[in-house]
N, C-alpha and C positions, 0 to 999 in steps of 0.2 A: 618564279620560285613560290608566290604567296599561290597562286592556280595550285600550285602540285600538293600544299601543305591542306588547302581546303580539301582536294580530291581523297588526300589520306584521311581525314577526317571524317570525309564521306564513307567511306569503303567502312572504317571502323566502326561504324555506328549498324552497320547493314549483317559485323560478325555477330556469329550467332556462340554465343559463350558460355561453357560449362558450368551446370549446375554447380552449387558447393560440393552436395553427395555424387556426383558424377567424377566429377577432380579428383575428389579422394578415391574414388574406385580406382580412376583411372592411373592416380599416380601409386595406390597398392602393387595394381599391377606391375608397373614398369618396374617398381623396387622389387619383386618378386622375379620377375623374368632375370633382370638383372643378377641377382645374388644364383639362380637357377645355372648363367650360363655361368659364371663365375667360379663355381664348383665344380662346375662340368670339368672347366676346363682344367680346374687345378686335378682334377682324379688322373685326366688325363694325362698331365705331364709328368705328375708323380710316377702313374704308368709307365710314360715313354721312360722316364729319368732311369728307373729300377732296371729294366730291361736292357738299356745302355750298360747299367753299372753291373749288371747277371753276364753281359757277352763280354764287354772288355775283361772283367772281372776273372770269367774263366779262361783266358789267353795266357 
């Protein structure tokens, strides 16, 4: 068990870890993709929803 805890120790020292201004880019990013598909998808189900409520609607 103490082997495998050194061996993690090893490996973490060997990561190679994001600048401060690289993080923050990088976490911009993901909150922008994020919020991007998140919209997406809301248009789209507004979409599908309308189109539901337009065929039933006319029956």
């Amino acid at each position: 068990m103490f082997k495998f805890f050194r061996n993690v120790a090893s490996e973490m020292r060997k990561v190679s870890w994001p600048k401060r201004k690289e993080l923050t880019r990088y976490t911009i990013t993901v909150i922008t993709t994020v919020i991007f598909v998140a919209l997406f998808f809301a248009v789209i189900d507004l979409g599908i929803s309308e189109l539901m409520r337009l065929i039933i609607g006319s029956k």
